[in-house]
Each structure stands twice: as structure tokens, then as C-alpha cells.
C-alpha positions in Angstrom: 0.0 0.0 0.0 1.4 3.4 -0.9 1.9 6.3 1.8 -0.6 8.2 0.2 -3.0 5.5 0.5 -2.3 4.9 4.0 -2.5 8.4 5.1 -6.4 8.4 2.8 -7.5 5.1 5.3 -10.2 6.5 7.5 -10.4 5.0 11.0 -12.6 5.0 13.3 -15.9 7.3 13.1 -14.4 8.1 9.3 -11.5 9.8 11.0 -8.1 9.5 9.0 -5.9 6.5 11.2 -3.1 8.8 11.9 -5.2 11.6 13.5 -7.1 9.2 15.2 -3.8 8.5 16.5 -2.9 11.9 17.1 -6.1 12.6 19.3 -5.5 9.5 21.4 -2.3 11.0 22.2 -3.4 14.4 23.1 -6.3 13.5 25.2 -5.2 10.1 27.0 -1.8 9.8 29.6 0.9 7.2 27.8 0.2 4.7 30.8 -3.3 4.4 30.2 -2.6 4.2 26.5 0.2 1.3 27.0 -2.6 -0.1 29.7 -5.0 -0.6 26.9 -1.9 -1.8 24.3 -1.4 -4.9 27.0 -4.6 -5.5 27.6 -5.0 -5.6 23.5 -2.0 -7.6 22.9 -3.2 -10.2 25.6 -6.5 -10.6 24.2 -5.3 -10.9 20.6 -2.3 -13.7 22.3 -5.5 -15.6 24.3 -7.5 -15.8 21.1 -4.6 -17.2 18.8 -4.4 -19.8 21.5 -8.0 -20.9 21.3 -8.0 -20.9 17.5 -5.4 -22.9 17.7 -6.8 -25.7 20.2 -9.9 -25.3 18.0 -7.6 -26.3 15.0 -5.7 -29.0 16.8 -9.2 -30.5 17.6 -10.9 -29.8 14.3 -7.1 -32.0 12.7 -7.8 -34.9 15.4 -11.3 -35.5 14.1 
């Protein structure tokens, strides 16, 4: 995808994803935004973990 692309990709509420970005920054304290980035990266680790029980019991049958 080119940069000028990227920078065109709306994100939330039709915002463009960098000034989305931007926003978060301005109106949130890092900690609560690294809070939310942990609690994100756990929940996407805990569901690659279920698909993958789901897949090792979806081979076994």
C-alpha cells in the first residue's frame, strides 16, 4: 500500500488513522494508553491460543 493511501484510510468514526492517532495521544496519559496496548496484545495472544486448540481438535477428528 502506498503512503498516500495509508495516510487516505479512514479510521474510526471516518477519521483518518493517523489523526485518530494523534487525538488518542493528546487526550489520554501514555500509561493508560500502553494499559489498553497490553490489555489488546493479551486478548489478541489468548485468542490465537483458542484458534489454535480449535484447529488441533478440528485435525484430530
Amino acid at each position: 500500500m502506498s503512503t498516500t493511501s495509508n495516510q487516505n484510510r479512514l479510521g474510526t468514526g471516518g477519521v483518518p488513522w493517523n489523526q485518530d492517532a494523534e487525538a488518542l495521544f493528546r487526550v489520554k496519559p501514555i500509561s493508560e494508553i500502553r494499559n489498553v496496548e497490553a490489555t489488546t496484545r493479551k486478548q489478541i495472544q489468548d485468542k490465537s491460543e483458542e484458534l489454535r486448540s480449535w484447529s488441533d481438535i478440528a485435525t484430530a477428528i
